[in-house]
N, CA and C atoms as a LAMMPS dump frame, in Angstrom:
ITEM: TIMESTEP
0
ITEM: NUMBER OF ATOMS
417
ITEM: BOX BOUNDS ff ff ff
-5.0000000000000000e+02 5.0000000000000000e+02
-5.0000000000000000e+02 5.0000000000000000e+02
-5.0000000000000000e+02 5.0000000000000000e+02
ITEM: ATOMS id mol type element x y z
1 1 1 N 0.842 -1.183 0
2 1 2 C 0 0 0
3 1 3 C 0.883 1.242 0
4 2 1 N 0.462 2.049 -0.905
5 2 2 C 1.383 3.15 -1.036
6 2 3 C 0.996 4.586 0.237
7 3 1 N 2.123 4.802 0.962
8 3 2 C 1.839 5.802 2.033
9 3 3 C 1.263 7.063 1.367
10 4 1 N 1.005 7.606 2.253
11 4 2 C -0.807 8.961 1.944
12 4 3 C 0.331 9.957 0.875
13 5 1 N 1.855 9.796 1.589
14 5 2 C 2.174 10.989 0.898
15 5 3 C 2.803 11.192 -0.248
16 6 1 N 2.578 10.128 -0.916
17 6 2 C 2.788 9.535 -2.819
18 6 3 C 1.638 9.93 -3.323
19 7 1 N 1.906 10.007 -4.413
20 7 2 C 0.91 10.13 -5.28
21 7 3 C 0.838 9.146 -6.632
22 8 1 N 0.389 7.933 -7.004
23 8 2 C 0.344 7.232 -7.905
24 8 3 C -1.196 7.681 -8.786
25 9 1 N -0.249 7.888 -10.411
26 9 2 C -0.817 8.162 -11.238
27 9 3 C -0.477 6.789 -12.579
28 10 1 N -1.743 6.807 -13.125
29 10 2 C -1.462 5.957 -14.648
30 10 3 C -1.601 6.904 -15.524
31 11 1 N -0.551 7.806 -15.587
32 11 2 C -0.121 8.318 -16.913
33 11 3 C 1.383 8.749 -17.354
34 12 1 N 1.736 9.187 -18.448
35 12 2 C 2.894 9.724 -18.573
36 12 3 C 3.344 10.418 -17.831
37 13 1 N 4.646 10.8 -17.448
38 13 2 C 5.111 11.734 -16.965
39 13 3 C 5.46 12.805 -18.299
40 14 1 N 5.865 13.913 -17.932
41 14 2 C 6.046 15.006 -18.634
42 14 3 C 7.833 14.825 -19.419
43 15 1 N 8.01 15.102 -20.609
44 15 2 C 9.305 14.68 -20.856
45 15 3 C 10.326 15.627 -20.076
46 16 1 N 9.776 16.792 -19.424
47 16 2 C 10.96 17.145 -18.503
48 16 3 C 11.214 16.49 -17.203
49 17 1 N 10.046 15.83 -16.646
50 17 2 C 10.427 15.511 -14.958
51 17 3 C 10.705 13.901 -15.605
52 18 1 N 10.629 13.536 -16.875
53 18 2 C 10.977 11.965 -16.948
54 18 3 C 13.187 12.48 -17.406
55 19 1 N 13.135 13.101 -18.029
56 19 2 C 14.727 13.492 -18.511
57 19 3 C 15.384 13.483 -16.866
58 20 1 N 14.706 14.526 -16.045
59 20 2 C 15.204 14.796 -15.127
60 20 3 C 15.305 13.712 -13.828
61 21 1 N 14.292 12.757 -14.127
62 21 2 C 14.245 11.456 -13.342
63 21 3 C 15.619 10.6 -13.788
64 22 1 N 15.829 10.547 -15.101
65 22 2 C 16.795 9.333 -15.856
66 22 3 C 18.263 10.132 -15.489
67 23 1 N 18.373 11.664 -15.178
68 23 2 C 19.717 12.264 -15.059
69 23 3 C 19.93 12.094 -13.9
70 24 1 N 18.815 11.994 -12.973
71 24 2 C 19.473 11.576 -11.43
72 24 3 C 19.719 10.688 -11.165
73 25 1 N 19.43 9.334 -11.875
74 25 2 C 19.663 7.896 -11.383
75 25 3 C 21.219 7.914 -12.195
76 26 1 N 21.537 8.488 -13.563
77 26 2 C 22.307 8.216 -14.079
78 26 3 C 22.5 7.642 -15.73
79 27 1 N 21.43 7.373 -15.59
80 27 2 C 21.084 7.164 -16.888
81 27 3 C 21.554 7.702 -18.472
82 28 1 N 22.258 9.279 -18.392
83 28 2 C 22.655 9.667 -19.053
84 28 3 C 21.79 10.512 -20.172
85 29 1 N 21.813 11.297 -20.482
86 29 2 C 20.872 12.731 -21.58
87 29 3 C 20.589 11.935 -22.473
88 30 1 N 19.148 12.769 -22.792
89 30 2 C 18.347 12.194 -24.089
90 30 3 C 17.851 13.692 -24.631
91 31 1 N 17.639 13.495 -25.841
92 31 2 C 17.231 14.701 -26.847
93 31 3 C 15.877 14.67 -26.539
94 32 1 N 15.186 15.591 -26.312
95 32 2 C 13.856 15.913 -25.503
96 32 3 C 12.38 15.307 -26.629
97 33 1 N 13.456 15.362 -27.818
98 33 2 C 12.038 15.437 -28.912
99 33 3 C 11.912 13.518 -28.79
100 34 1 N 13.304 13.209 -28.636
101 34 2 C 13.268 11.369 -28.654
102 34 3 C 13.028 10.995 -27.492
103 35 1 N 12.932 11.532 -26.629
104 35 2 C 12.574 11.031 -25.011
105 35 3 C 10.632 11.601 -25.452
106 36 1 N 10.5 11.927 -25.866
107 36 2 C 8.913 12.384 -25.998
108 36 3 C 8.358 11.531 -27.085
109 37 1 N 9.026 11.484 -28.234
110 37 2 C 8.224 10.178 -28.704
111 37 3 C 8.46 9.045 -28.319
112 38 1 N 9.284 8.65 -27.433
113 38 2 C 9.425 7.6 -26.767
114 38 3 C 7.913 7.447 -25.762
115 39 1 N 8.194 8.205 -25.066
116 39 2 C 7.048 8.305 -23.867
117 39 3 C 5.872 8.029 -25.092
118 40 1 N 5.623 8.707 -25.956
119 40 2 C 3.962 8.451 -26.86
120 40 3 C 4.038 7.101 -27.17
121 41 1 N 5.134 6.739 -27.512
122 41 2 C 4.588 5.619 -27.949
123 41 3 C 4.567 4.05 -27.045
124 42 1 N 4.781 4.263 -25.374
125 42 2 C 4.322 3.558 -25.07
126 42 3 C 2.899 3.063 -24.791
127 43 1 N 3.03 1.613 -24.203
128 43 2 C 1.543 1.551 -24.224
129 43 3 C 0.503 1.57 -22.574
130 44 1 N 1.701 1.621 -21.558
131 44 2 C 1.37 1.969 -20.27
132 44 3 C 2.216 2.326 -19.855
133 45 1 N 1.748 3.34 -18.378
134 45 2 C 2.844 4.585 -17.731
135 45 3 C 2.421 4.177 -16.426
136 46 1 N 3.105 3.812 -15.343
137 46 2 C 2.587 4.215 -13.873
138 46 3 C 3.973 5.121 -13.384
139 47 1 N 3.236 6.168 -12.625
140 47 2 C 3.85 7.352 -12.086
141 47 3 C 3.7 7.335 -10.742
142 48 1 N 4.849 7.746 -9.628
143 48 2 C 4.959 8.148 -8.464
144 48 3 C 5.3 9.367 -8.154
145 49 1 N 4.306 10.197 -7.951
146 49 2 C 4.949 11.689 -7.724
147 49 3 C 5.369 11.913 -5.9
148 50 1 N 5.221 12.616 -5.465
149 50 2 C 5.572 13.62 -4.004
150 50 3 C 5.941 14.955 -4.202
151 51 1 N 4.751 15.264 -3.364
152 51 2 C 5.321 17.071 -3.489
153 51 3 C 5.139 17.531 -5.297
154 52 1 N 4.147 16.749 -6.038
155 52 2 C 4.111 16.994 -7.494
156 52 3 C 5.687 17.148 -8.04
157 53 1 N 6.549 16.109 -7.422
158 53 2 C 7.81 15.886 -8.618
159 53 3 C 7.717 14.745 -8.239
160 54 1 N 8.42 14.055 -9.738
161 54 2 C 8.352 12.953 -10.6
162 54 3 C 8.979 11.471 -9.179
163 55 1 N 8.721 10.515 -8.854
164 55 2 C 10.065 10.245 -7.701
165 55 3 C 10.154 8.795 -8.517
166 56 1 N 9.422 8.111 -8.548
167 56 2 C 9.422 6.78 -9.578
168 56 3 C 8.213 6.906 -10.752
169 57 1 N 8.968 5.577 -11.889
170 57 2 C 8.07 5.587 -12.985
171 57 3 C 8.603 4.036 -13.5
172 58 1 N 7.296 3.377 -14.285
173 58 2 C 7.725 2.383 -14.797
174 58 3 C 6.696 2.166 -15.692
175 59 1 N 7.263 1.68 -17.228
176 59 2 C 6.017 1.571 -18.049
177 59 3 C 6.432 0.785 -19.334
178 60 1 N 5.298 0.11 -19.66
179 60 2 C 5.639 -0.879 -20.927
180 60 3 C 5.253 -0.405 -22.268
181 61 1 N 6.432 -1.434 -22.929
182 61 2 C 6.357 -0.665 -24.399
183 61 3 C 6.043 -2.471 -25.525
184 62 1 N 5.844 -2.348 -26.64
185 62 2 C 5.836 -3.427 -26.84
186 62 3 C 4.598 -3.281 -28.209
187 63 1 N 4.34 -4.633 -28.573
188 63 2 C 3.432 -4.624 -29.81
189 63 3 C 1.518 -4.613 -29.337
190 64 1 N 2.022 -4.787 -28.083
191 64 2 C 0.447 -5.04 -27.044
192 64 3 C 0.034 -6.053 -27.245
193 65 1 N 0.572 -7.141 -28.115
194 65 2 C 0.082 -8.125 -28.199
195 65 3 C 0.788 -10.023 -27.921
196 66 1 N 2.052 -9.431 -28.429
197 66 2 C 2.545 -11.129 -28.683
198 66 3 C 3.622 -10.421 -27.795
199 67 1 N 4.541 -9.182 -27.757
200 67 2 C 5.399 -8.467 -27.283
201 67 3 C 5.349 -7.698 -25.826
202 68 1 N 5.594 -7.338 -25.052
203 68 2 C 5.576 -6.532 -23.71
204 68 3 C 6.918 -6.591 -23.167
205 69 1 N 7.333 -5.26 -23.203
206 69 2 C 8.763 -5.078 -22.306
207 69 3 C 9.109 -3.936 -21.405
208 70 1 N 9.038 -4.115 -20.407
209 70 2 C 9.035 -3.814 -18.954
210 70 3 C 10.233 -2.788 -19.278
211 71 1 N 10.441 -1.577 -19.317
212 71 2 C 10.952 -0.387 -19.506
213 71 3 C 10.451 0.599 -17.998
214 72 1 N 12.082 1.592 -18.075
215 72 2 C 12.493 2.471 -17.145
216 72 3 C 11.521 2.388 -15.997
217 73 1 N 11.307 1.204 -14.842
218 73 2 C 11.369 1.159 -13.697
219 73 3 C 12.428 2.063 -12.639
220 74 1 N 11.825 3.019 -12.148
221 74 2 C 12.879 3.292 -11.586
222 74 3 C 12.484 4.644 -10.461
223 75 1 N 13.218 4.785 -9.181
224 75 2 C 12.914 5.487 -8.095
225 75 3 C 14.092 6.247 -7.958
226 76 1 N 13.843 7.472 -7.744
227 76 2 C 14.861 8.735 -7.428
228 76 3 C 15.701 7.706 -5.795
229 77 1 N 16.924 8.018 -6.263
230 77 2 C 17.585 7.532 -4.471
231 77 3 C 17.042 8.202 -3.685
232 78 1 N 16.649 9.024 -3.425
233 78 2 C 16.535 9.842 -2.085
234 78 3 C 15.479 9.507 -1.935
235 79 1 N 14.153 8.298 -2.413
236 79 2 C 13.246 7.724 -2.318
237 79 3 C 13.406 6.219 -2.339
238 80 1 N 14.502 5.064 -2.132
239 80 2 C 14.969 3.944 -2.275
240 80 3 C 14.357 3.513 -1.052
241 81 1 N 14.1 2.155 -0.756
242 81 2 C 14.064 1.539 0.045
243 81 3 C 12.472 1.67 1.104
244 82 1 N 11.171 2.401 0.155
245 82 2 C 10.153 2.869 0.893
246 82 3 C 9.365 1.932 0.102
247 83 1 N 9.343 1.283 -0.404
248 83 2 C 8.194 -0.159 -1.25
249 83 3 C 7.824 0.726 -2.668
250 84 1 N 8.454 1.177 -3.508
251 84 2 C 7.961 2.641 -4.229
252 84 3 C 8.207 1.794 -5.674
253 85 1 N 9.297 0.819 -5.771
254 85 2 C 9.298 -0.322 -6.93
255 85 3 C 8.572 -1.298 -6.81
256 86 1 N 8.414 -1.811 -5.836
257 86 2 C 7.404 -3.238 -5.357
258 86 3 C 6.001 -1.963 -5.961
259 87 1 N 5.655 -0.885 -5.719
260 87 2 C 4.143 -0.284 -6.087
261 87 3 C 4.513 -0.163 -7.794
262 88 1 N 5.398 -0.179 -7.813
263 88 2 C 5.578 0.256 -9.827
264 88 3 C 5.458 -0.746 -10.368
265 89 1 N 6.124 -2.356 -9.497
266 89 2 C 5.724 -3.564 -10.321
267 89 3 C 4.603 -4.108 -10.29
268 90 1 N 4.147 -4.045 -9.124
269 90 2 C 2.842 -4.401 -8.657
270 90 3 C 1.942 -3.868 -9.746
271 91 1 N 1.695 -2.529 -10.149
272 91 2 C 0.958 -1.357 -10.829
273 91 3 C 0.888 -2.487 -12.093
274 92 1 N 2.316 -2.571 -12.824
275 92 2 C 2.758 -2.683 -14.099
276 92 3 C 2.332 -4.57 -14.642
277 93 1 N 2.56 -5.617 -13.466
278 93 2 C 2.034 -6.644 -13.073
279 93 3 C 0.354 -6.624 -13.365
280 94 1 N -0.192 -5.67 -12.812
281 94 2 C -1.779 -5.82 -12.745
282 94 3 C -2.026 -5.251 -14.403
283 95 1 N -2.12 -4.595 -15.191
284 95 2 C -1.971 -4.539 -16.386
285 95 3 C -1.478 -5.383 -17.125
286 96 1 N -0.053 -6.183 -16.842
287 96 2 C 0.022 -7.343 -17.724
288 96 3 C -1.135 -8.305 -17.741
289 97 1 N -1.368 -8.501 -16.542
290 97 2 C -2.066 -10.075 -16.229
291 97 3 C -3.381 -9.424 -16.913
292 98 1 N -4.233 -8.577 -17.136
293 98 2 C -5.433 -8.355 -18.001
294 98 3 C -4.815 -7.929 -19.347
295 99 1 N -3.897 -7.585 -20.211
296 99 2 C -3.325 -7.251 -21.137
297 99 3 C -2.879 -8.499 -21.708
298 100 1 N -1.369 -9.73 -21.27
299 100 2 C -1.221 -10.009 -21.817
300 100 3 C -1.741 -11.94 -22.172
301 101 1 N -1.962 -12.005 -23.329
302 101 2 C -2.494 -12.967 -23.202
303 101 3 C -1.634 -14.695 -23.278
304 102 1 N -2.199 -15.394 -23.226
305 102 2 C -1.799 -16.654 -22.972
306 102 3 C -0.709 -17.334 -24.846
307 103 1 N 0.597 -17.291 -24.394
308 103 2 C 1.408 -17.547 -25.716
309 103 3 C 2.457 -15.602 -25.725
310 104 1 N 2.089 -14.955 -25.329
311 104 2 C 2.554 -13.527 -24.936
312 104 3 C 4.088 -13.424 -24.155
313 105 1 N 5.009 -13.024 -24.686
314 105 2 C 6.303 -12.712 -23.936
315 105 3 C 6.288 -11.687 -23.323
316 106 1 N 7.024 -11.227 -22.614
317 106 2 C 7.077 -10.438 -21.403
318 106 3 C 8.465 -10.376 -21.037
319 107 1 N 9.281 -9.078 -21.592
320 107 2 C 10.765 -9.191 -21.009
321 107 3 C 11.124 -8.07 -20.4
322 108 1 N 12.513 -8.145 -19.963
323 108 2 C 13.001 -6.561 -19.231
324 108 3 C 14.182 -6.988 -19.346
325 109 1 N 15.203 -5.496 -18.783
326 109 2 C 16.682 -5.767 -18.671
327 109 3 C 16.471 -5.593 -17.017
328 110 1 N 17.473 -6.259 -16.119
329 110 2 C 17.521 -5.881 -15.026
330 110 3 C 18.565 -5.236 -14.561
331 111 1 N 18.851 -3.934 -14.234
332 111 2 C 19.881 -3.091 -13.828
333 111 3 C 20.836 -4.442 -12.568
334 112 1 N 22.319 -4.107 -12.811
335 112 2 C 22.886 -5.714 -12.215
336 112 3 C 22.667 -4.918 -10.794
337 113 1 N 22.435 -6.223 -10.083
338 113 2 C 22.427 -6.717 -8.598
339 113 3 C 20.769 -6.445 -8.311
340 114 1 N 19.533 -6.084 -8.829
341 114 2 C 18.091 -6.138 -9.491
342 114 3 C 17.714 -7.133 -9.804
343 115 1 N 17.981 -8.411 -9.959
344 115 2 C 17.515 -9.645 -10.107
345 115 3 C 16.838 -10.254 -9.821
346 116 1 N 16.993 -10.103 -8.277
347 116 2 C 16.393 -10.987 -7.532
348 116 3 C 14.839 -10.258 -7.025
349 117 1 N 14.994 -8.918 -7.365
350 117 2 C 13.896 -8.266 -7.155
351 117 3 C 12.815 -8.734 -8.307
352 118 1 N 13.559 -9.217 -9.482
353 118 2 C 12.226 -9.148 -10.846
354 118 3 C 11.969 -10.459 -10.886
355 119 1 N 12.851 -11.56 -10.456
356 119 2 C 12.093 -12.856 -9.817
357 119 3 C 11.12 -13.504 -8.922
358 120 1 N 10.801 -12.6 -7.982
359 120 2 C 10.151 -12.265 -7.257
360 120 3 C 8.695 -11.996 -8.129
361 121 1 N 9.011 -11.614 -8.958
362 121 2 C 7.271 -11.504 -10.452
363 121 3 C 7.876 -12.626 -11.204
364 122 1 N 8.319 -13.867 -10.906
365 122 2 C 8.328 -14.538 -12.03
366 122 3 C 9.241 -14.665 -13.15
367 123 1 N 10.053 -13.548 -12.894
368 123 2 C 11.228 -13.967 -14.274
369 123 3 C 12.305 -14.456 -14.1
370 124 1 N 12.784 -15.286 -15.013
371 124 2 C 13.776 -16.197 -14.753
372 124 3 C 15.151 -15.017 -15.543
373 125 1 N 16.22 -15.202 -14.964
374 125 2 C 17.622 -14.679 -15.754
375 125 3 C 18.084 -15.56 -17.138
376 126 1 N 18.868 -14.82 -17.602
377 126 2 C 19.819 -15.273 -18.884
378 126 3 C 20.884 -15.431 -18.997
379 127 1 N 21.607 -16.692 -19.117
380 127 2 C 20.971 -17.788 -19.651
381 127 3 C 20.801 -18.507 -18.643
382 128 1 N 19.963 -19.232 -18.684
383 128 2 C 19.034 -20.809 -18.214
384 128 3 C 19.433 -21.778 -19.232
385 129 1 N 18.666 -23.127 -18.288
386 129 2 C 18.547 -24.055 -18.976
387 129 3 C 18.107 -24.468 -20.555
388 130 1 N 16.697 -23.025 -20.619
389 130 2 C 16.296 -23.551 -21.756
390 130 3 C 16.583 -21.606 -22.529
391 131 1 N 16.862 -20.823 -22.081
392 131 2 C 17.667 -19.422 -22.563
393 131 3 C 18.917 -19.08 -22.399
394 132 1 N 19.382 -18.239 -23.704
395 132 2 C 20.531 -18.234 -24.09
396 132 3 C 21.14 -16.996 -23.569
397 133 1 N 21.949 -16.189 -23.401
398 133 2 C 22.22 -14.832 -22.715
399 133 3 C 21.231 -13.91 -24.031
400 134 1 N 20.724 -12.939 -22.888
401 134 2 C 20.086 -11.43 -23.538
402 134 3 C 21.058 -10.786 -24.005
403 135 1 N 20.531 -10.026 -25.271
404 135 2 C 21.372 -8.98 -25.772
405 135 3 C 20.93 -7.783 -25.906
406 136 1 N 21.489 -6.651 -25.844
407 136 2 C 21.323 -5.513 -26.504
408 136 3 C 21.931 -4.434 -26.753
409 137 1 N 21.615 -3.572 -27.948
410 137 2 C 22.483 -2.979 -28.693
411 137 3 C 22.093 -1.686 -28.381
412 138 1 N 22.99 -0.869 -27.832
413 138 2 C 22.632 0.856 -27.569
414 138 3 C 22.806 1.555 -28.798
415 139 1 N 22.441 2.571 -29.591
416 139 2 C 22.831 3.499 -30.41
417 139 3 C 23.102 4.795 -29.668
């Protein structure tokens, strides 16, 4: 249960308090016009504000159908350790399970030593028994 003094919203955040969310964790600058069509074109947003600024966000992107991938989860530090990701997965969880359907993938990257947190919903790491290592390519 999220304490009185959060504010959880299902929508976008604004491409300035989302830039300014990704520069405090570290994440590194994005061009405002590609961080904004980014944000449009996902297909769900859950937002944690306080004090109306941005503090966590997590939201999926994907084909909505056969595809779903668990994108920028993530809580300002100076908000770590208050259940504020357990409410973003939880959020993002309850939308899959009516969204995706039966034969449907469902992936994410997990920021390292985060693992054990996204197993906890069910996902197994790479590689396994029957998966090969994840890849991906930054531009």
């Amino acid at each position: 249960m999220l304490p009185e003094r959060f504010t959880l919203a299902l929508a976008s955040p604004s491409v300035d308090d989302f830039l300014q969310l990704r520069q405090k964790v570290g994440w590194g600058e994005l061009e405002a016009d590609l961080a904004q069509k980014s944000l449009n074109n996902s297909l769900f947003h859950v937002t944690i504000y306080h004090d109306q600024q941005l503090i966590g966000m997590g939201r999926v992107v994907g084909d909505g159908a056969m595809y779903f991938y668990i994108q920028d989860v993530v809580v300002d530090p100076d908000f770590h350790h208050q259940g504020l990701g357990t409410e973003l997965m939880d959020t993002i969880e309850g939308y899959l399970r009516y969204t995706a359907d039966k034969g449907s993938t469902i992936g994410l990257l997990a920021a390292q030593g985060k693992e054990s947190f996204y197993a906890r919903y069910g996902y197994v790491q790479r590689p396994s028994n029957t998966l090969g290592h994840g890849m991906c390519k930054f531009v």
